[in-house]
C-alpha positions as CSV (number, residue, x, y, z in Angstrom):
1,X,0.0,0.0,0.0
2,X,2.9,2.6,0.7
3,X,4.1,2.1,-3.0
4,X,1.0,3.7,-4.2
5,X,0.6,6.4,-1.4
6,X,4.2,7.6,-1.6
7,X,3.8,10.4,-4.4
8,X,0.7,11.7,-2.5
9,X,3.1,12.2,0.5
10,X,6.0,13.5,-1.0
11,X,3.5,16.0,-2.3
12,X,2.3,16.9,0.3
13,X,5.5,17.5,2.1
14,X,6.2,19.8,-1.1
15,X,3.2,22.1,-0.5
16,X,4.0,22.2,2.9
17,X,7.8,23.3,2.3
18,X,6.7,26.0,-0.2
19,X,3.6,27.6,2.2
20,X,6.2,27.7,5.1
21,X,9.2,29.7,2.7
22,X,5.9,31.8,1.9
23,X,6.4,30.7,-1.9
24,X,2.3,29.9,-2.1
25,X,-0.3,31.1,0.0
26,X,-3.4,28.6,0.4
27,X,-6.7,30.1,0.2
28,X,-9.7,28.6,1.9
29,X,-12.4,27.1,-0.5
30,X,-16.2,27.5,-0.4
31,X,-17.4,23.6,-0.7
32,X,-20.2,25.3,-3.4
33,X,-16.9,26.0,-5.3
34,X,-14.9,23.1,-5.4
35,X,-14.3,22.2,-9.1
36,X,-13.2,18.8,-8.3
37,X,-16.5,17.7,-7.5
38,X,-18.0,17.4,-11.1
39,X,-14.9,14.5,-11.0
40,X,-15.9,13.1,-8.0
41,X,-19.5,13.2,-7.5
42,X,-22.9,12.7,-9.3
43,X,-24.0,16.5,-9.0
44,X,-27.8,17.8,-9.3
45,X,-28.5,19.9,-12.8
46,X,-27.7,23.0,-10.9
47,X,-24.3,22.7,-9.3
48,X,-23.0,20.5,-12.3
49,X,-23.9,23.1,-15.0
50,X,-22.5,25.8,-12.8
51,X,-19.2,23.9,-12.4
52,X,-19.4,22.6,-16.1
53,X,-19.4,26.4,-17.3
54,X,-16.1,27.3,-14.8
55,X,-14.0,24.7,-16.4
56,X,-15.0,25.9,-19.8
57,X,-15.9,22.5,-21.2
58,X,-18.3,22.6,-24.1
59,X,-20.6,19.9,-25.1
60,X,-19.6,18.8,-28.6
61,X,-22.6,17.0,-29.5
C-alpha cells in the first residue's frame, strides 16, 4: 500500500515546504466552489452546470 501512497506524501510535504518559505499562499475554498466535484461526484443539474461552465468545457454533441 505505501508504494501507491508515496507520491501523494511527497507532495504533500512539497506544499507544505513552499507555504512555510511563503512561496504559495493557500486560500480557503467555499465547498459550493470546489471544481473537483464534477470529477468526484454525481451533482444535481444546478451545481454541475455551474461547475461545467467554470471549467470551460463545451458539449460537442
Amino acid at each position: 500500500f505505501h508504494e501507491r501512497t508515496k507520491h501523494i506524501e511527497m507532495d504533500c510535504h512539497v506544499v507544505r515546504d513552499k507555504v512555510q518559505f511563503g512561496m504559495i499562499h493557500l486560500l480557503p475554498i467555499s465547498t459550493h466552489e470546489q471544481l473537483v466535484d464534477i470529477l468526484i461526484k454525481s451533482l444535481h443539474v444546478g451545481p454541475f452546470n455551474h461547475i461545467h461552465s467554470k471549467l470551460g468545457m463545451l458539449d460537442i454533441y
